[in-house]
NUNU-718366 format. One record per residue: residue in three letters; x, y, z of N, C-alpha, C, O in turn. Coordinates in steps of 0.05 Angstrom, whole numbers, padded with zeros to 5 digits, always signed. Atoms other than C-alpha are relative to their C-alpha. Layout:
AlaXYZXYZXYZXYZ;...
END
This chain:
Unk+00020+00011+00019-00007-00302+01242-00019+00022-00009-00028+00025-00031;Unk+00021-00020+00019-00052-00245+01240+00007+00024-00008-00010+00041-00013;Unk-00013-00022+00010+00001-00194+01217-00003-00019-00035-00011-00007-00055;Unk-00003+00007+00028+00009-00245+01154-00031-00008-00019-00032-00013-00043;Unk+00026+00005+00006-00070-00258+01145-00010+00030-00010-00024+00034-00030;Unk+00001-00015+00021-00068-00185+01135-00002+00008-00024-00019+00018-00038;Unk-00019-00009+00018-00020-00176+01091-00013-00013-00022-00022+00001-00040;Unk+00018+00018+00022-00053-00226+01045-00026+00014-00004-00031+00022-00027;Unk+00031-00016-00004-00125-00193+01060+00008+00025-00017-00005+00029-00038;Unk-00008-00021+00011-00084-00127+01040+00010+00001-00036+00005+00019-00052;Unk-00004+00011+00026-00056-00162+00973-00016-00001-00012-00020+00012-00033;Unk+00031+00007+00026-00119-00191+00948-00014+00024-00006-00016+00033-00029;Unk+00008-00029+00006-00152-00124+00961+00001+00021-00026-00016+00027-00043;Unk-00022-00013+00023-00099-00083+00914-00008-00007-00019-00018+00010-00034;Unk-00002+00005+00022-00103-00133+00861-00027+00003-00012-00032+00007-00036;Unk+00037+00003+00006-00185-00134+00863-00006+00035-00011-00026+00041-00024;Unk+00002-00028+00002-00174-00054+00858+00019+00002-00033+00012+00019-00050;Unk-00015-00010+00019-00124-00055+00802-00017-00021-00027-00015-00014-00050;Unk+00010+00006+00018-00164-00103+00765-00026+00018-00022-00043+00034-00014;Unk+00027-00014+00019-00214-00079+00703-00019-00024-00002-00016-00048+00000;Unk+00024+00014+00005-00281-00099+00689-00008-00003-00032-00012+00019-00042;Unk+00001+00003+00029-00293-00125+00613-00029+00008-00009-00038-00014-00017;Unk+00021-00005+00015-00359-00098+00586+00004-00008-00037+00023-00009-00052;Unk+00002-00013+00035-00382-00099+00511+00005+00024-00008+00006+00040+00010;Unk-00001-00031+00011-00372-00035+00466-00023-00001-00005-00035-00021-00013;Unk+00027-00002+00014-00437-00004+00453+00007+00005-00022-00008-00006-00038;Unk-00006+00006+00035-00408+00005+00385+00019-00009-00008+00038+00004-00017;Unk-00021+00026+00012-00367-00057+00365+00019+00011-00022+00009+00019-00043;Unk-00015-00003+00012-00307-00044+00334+00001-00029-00033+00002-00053-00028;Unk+00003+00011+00018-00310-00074+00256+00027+00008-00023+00031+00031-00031;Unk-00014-00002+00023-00249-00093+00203-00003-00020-00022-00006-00044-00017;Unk+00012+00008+00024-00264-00112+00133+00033+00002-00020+00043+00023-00028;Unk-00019+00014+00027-00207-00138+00083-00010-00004-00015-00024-00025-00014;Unk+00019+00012+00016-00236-00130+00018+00032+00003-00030+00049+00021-00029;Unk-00016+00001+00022-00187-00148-00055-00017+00009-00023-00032-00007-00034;Unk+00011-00009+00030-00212-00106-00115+00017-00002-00022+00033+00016-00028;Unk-00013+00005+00031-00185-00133-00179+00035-00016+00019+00037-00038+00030;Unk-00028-00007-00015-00104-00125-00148+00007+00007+00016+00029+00002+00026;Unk-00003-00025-00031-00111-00077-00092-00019-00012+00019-00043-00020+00020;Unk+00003+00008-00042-00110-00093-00015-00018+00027+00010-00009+00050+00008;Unk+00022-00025-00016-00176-00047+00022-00002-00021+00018-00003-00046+00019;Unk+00002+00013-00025-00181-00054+00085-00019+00024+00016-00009+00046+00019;Unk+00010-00023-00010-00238-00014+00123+00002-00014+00026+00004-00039+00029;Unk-00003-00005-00029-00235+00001+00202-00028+00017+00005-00032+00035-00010;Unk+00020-00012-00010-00302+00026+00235-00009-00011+00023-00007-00034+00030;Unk+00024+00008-00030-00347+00027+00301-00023-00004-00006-00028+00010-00025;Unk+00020-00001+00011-00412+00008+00292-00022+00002+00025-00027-00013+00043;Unk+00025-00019-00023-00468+00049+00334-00028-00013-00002-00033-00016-00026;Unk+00029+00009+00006-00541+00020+00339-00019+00023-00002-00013+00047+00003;Unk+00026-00023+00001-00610+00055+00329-00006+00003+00027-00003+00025+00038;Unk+00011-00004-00025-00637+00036+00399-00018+00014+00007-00017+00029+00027;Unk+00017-00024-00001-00696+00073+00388-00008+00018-00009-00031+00026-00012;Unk-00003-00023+00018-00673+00123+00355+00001+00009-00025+00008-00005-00044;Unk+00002-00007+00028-00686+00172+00302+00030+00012-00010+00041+00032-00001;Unk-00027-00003+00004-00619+00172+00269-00001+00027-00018-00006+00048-00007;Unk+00011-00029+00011-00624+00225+00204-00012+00017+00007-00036+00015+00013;Unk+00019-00027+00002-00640+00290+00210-00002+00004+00033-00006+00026+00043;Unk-00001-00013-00032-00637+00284+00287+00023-00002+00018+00038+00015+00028;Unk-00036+00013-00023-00579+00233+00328+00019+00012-00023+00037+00026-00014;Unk-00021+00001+00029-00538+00243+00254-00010+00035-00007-00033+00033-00015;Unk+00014-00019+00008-00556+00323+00239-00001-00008-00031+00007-00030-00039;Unk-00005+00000+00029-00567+00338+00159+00018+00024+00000+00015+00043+00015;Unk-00012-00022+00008-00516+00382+00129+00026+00005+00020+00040+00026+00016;Unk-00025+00001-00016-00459+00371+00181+00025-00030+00006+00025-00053+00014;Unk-00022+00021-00003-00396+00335+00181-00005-00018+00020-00013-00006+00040;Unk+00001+00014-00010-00401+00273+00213+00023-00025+00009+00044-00018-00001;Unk-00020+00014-00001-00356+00220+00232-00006-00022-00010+00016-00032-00008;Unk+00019+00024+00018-00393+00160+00196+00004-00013+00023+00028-00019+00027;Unk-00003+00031-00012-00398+00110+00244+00002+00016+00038-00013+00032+00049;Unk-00002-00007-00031-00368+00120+00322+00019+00002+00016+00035+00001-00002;Unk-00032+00002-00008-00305+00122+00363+00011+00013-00021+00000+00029-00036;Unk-00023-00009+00013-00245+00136+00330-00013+00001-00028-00033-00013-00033;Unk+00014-00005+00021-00256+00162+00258+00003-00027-00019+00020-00044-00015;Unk-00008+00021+00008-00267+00114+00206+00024-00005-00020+00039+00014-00020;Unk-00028+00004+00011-00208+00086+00160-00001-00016-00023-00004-00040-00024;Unk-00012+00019+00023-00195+00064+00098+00019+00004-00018+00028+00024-00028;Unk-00031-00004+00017-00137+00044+00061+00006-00026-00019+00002-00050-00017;Unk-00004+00009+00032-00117+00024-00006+00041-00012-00001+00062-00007+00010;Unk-00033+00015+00003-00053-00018-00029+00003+00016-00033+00026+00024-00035;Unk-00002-00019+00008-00059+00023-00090-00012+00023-00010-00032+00032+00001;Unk+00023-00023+00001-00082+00084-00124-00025-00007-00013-00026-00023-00031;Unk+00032+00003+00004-00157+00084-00132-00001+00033-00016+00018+00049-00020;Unk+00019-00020+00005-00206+00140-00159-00026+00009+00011-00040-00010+00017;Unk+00022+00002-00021-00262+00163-00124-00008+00042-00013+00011+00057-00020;Unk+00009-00016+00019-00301+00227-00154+00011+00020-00020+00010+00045-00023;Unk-00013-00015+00029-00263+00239-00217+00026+00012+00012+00035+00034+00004;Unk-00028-00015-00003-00196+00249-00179+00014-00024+00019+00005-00036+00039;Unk-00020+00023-00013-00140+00201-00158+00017+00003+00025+00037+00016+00030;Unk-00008+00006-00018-00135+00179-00097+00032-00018+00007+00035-00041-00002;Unk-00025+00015+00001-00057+00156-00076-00005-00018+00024-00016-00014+00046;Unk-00004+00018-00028-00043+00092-00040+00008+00005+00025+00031+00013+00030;Unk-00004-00009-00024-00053+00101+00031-00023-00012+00015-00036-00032+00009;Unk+00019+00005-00013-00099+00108+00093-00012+00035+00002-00001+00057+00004;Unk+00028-00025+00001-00159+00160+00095-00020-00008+00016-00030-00030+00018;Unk+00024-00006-00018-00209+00183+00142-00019-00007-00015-00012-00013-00038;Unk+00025-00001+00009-00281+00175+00124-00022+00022+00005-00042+00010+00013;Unk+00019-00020-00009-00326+00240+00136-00022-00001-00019-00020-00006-00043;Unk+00022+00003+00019-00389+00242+00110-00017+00027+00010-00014+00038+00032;Unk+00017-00018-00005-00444+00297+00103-00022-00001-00009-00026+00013-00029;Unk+00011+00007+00009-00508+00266+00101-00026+00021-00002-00031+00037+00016;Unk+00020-00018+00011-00566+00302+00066-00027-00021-00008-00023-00044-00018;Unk+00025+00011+00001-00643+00280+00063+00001-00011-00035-00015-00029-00039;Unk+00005+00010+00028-00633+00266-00019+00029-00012-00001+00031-00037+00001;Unk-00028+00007+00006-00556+00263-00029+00015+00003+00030+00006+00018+00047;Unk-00025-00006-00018-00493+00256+00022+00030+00006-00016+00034+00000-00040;Unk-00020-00015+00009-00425+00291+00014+00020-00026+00004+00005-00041+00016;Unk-00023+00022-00009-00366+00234+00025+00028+00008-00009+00036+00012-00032;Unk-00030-00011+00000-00296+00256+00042+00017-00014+00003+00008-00030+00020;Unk-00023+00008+00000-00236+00226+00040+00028+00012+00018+00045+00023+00004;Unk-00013-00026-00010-00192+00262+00091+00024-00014+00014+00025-00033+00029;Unk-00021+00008+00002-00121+00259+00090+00021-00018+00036+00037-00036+00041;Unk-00004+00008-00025-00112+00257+00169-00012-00022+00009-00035-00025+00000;Unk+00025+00022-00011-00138+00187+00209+00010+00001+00021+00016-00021+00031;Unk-00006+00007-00033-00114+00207+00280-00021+00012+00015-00021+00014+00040;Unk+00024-00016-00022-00176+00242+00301-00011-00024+00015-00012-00047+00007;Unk+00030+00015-00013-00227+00214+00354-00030+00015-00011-00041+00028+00007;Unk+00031+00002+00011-00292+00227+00323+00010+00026-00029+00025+00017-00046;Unk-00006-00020+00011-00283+00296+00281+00023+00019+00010+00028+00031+00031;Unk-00028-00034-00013-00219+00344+00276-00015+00025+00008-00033+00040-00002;Unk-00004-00024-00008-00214+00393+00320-00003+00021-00026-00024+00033-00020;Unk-00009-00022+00023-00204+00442+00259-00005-00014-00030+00013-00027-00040;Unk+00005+00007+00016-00235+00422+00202+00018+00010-00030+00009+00031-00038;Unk-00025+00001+00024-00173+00422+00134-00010+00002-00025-00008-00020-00036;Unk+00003+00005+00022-00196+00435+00074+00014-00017-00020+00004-00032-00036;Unk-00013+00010+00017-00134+00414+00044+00013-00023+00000+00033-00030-00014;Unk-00005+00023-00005-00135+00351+00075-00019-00028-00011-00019-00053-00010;Unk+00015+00013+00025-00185+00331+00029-00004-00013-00025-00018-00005-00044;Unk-00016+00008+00023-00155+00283-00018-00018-00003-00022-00013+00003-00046;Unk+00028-00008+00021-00226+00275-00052-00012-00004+00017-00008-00011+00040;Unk+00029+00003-00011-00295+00279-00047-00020-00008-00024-00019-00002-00048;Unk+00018+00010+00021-00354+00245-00078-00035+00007+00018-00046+00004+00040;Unk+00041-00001-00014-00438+00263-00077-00006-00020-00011-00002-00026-00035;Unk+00015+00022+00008-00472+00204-00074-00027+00000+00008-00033+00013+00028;Unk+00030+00001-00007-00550+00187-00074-00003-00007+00026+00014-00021+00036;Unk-00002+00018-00014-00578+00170-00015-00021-00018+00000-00040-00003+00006;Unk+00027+00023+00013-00635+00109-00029-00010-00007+00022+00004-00012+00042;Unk+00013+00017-00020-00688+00085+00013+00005-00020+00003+00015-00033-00015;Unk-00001+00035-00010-00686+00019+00045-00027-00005+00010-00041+00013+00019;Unk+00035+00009-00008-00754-00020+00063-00002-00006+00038-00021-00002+00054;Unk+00011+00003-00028-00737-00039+00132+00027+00008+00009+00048+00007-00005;Unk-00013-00008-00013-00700-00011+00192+00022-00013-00003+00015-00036-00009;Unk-00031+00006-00007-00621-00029+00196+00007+00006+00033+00015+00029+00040;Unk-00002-00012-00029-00613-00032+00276+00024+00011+00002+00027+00031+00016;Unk-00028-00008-00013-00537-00029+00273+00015+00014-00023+00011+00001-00043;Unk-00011-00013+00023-00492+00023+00220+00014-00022-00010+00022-00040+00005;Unk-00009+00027+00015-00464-00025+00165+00011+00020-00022-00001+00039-00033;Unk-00017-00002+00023-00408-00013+00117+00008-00027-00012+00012-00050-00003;Unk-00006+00020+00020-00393-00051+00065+00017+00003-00031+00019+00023-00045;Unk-00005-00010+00036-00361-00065-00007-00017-00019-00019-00018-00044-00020;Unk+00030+00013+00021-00419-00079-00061+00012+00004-00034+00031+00015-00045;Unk-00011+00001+00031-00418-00091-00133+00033-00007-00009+00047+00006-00025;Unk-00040+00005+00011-00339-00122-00140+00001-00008-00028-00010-00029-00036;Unk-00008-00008+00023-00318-00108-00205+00030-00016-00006+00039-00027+00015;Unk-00034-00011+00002-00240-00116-00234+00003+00016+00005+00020+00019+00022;Unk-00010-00017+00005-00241-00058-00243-00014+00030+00024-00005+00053+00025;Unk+00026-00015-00020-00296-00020-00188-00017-00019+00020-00026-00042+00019;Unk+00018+00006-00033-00330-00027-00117-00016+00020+00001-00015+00043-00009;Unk+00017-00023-00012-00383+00003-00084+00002-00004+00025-00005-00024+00037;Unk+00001+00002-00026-00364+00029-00020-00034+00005+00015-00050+00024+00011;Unk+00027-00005-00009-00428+00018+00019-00009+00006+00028-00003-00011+00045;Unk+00011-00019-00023-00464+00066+00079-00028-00014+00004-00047-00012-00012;Unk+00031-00002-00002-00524+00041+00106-00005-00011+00036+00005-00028+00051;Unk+00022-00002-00036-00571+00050+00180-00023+00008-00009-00031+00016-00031;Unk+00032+00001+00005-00639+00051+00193-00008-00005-00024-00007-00028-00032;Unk+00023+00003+00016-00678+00063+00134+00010+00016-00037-00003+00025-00056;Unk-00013-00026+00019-00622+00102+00083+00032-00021-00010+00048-00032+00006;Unk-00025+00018+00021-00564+00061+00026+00007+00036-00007-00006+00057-00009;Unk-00016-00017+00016-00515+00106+00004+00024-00014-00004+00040-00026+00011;Unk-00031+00016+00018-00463+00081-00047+00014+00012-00004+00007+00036-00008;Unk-00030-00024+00014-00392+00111-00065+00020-00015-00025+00040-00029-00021;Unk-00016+00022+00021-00365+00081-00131+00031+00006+00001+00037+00029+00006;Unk-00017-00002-00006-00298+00071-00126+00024-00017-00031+00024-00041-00038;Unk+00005+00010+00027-00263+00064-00195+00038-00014+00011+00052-00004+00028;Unk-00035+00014-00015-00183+00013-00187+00003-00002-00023-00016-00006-00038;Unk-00018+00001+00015-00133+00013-00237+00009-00029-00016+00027-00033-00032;Unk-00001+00028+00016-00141-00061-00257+00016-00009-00024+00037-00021-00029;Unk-00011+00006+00032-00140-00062-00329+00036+00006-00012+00053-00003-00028;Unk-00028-00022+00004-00079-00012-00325+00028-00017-00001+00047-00020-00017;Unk-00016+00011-00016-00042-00051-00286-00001-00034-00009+00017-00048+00001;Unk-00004+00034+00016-00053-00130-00325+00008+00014-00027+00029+00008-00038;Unk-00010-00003+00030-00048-00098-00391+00026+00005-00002+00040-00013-00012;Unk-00030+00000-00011+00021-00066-00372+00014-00021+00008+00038-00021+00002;Unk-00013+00020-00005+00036-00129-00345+00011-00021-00028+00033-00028-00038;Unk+00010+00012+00019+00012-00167-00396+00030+00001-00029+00047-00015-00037;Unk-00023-00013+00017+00058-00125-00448+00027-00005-00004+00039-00009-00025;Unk-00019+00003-00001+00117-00132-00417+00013-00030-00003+00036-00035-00011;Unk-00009+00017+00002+00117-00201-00410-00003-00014-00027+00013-00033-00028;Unk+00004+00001+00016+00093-00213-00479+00025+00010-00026+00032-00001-00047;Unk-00031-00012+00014+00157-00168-00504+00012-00018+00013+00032-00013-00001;Unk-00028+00015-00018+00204-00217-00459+00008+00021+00009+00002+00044+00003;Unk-00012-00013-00010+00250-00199-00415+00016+00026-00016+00026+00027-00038;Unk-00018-00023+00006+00282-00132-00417+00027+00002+00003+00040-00017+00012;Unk-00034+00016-00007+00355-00119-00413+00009+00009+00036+00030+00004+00047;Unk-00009+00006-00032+00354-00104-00337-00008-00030+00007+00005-00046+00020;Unk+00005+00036-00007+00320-00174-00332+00023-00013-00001+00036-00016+00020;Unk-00024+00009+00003+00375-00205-00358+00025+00006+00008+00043-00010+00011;Unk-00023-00016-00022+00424-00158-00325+00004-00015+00030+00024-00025+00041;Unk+00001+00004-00020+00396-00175-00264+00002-00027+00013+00012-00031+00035;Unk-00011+00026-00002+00395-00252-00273+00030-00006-00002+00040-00022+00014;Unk-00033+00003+00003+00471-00251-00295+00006+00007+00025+00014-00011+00039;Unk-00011-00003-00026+00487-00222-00235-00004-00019+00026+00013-00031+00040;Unk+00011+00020-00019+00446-00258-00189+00017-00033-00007+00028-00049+00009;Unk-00022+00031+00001+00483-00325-00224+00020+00002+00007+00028-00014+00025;Unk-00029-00006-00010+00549-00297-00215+00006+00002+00025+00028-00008+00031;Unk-00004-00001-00031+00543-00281-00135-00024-00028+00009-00029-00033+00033;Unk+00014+00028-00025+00496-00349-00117+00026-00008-00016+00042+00003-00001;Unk-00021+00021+00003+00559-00391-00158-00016-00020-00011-00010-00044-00010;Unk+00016+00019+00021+00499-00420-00204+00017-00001-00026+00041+00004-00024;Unk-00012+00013+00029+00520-00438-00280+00002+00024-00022-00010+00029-00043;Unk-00022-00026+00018+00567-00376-00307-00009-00005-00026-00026+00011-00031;Unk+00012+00000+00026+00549-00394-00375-00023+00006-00004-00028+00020-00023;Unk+00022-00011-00002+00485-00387-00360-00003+00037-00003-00015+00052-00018;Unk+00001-00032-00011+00499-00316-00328+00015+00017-00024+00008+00040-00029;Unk-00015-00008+00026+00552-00305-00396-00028+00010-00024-00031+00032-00034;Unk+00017-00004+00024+00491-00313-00449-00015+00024+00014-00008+00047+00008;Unk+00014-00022-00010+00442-00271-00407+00017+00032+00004+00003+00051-00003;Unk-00012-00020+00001+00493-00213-00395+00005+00015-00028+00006+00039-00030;Unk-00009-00002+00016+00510-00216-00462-00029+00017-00015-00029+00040-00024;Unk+00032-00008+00009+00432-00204-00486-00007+00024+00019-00022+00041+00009;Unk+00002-00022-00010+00432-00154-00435+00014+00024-00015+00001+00041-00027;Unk-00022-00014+00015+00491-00115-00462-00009+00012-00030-00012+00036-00035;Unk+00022-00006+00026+00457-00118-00536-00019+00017-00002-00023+00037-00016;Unk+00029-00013+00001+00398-00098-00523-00003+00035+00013-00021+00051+00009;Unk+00000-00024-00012+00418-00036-00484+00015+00015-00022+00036+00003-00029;Unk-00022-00019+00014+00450+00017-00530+00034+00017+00009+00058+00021+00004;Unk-00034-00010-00016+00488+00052-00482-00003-00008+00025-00017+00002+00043;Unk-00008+00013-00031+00513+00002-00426+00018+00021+00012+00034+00037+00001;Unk-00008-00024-00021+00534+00043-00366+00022-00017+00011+00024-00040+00005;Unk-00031+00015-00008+00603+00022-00330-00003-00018+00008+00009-00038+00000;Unk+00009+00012-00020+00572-00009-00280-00005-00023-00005+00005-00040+00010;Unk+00005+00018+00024+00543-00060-00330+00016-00017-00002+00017-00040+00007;Unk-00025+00016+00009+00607-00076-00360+00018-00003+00027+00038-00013+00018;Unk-00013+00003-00029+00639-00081-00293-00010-00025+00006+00005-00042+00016;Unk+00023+00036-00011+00586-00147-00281+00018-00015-00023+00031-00036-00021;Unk-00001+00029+00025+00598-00168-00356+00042-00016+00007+00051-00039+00009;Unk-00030+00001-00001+00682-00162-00347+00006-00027+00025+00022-00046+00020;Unk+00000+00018-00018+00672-00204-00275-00016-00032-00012-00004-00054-00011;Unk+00010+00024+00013+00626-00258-00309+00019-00009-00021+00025-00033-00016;Unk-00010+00007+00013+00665-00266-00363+00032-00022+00005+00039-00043-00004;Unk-00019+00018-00011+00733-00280-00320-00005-00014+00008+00011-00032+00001;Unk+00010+00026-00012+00698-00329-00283-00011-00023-00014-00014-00045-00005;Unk+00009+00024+00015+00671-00366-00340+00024-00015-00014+00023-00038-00023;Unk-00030+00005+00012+00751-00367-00369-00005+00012-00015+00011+00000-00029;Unk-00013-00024+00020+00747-00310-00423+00015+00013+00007+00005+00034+00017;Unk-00012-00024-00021+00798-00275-00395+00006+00022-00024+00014+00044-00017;Unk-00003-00020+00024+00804-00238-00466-00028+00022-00005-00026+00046-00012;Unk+00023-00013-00002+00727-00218-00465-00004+00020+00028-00015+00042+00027;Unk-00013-00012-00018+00746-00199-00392+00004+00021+00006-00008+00035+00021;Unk-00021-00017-00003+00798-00155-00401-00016+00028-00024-00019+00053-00023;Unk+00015-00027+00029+00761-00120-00473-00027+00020+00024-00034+00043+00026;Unk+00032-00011-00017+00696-00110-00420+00010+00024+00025-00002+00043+00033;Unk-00014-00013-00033+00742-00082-00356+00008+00026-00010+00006+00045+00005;Unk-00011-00017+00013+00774-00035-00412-00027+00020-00004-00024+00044+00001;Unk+00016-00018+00012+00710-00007-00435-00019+00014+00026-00035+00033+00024;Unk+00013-00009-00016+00686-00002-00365+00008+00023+00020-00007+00040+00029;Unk-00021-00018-00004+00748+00037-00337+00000+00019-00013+00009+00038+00001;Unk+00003-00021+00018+00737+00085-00398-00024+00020+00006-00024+00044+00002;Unk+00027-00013-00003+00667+00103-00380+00001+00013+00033-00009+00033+00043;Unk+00006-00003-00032+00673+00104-00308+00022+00028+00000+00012+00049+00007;Unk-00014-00031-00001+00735+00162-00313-00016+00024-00019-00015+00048-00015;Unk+00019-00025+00022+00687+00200-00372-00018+00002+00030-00022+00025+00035;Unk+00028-00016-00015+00632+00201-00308+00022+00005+00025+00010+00013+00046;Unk-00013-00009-00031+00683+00214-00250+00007-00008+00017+00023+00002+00032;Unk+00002+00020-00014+00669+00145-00215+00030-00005+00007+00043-00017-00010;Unk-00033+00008-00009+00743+00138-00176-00006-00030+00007+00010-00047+00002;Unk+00005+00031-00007+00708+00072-00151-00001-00021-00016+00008-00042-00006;Unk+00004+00017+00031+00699+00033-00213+00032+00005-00007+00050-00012-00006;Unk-00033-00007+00009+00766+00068-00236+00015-00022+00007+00024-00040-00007;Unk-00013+00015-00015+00798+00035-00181-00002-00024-00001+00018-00038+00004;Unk+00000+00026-00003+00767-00029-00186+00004-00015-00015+00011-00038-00007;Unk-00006+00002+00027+00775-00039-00265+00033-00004-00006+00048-00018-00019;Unk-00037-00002-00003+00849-00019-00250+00004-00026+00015+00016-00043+00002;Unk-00009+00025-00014+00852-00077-00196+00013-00026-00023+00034-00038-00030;Unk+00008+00019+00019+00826-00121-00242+00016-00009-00031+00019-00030-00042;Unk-00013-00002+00025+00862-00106-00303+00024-00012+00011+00031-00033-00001;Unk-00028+00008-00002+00931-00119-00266-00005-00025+00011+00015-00037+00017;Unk-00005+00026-00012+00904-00182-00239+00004-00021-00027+00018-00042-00028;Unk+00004+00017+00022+00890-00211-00307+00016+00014-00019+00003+00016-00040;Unk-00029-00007+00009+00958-00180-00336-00002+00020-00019+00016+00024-00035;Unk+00010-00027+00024+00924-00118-00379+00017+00024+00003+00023+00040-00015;Unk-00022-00035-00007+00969-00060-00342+00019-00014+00018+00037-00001+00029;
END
C-alpha cells in the first residue's frame, strides 16, 4: 500500500511540475480584419501600455527604427495591390517599422515578417515602400498603443498609429475604381468568346443540354478570329454529341490541320481517332 501511495504521490508531483501557469500578456496580442472597397487587410499587432511612462523621445527613441507596437513585429497584409507613398505595394504580408520623429514619423513597409521585434540586419531592399507621415497631437493620454483603419473610403484608408499623447496617419490609396470599372466593362460588352468556350464545355462534360453547349460554342468560334485546335477539338466533340456528325467531322478536320501546323501529336492522334470513328478516314 505504501509503495502504491507513492507512486501516485510521485505522479501527481510530475504532472503539477509539467504543468504551466497562464498569466496575461503585458502586451495583448491584437487582429483587425478590415475590407477597403474589394480588398481583404488584415493587421496583426501587440499592444504595450504607458504604465507611467514617458513613451516618445524616451521608452520609443526619436529617429530609430522601431518595431511599432511589441512582440513579434507587426503585420499587415493586403488581398490586393494597394499604394502607399506613391509606389505600389503587391498583394501580400509586410512588416510594419516605423521611425518616429517629434514632427513627422518614417513608416516602412518591410518585405520580411519573421523577425521578433527588429531584424537583426536591417535590408534596405526589403523595403517595399515607405511613407512620411505627420505626427498630430492628441488632447489626452492613450494608456495602451492603438492601431487602427480611419477614414474608409472605396477607394482609401487611413492606417492609424496612436499612444499617449501622438496620431499618426498613413493614407493608404486601393485600386477600387480600377477594379469595378474593368468589371463593369466587361460585363457591359457580354460575354467574351472564352466565356462561351468555357460554358460549351462545361455543358458537354456535366451531360446538361448540348444544344445549349452547340449555340454557345458556336458564338465562341465567331467571335474568335483565329480558333486554336484545341477549340475546334471541343466544337467537333459537341457537335457529334448533339447528332451533326457532318459539322463534326468539317470541325475534327480543321482541328487535325492546325494541331499538325503546331506539332501537337496529341490532338493529331485524337482527331485521327475520331475521324475513323465517325467514318472520315
Amino acid at each position: 500500500m505504501k509503495k502504491i501511495i507513492f507512486l501516485l504521490t510521485a505522479f501527481m508531483f510530475s504532472v503539477g511540475i509539467q504543468a504551466q501557469i497562464q498569466t496575461p500578456q503585458p502586451s495583448p496580442f491584437q487582429k483587425i480584419e478590415q475590407k477597403v472597397g474589394l480588398t481583404d487587410v488584415t493587421l496583426e499587432y501587440s499592444r504595450p501600455s504607458m504604465k507611467g511612462r514617458t513613451i516618445f523621445g524616451e521608452l520609443v527613441p526619436y529617429n530609430a527604427i522601431w518595431r511599432t507596437g511589441a512582440n513579434a513585429n507587426t503585420k499587415i497584409t493586403f488581398s490586393d495591390d494597394v499604394e502607399v507613398g506613391g509606389k505600389t505595394l503587391k498583394a501580400g504580408s509586410y512588416a510594419i517599422y516605423t521611425k518616429p520623429g517629434a514632427a513627422n514619423w518614417e513608416v516602412y513597409f518591410y518585405s520580411d515578417t519573421n523577425n521578433w521585434g527588429n531584424p537583426g540586419t536591417w535590408e534596405e531592399d526589403k523595403v517595399a515602400a515607405k511613407a512620411t507621415a505627420q505626427a498630430y497631437p492628441f488632447p489626452i493620454d492613450v494608456e495602451t498603443f492603438t492601431m487602427s483603419f480611419d477614414n474608409l473610403k472605396n477607394d482609401e484608408a487611413t492606417l492609424g498609429i496612436l499612444w499617449e499623447k501622438t496620431y499618426v496617419g498613413v493614407p493608404i490609396k486601393f485600386n477600387t475604381d480600377k477594379t469595378v470599372t474593368t468589371n463593369i466593362q466587361r460585363v457591359m460588352n457580354g460575354p467574351s468568346a472564352m466565356d462561351y468556350y468555357a460554358a460549351a464545355v462545361y455543358y458537354l462534360e456535366a451531360g446538361k443540354d448540348i444544344n445549349q453547349a452547340k449555340t454557345w460554342i458556336d458564338k465562341s468560334i465567331d467571335m474568335n478570329k483565329d480558333p486554336k485546335f484545341w477549340q475546334l477539338r471541343q466544337k467537333s466533340l459537341i457537335y457529334a454529341k448533339a447528332g451533326d456528325k457532318k459539322g463534326a467531322i468539317e470541325a475534327a478536320k480543321k482541328s487535325l490541320n492546325l494541331a499538325k501546323a503546331e506539332g501537337n501529336k496529341d490532338y493529331v492522334a485524337l482527331n485521327e481517332k475520331s475521324l475513323r470513328e465517325w467514318g472520315a478516314m
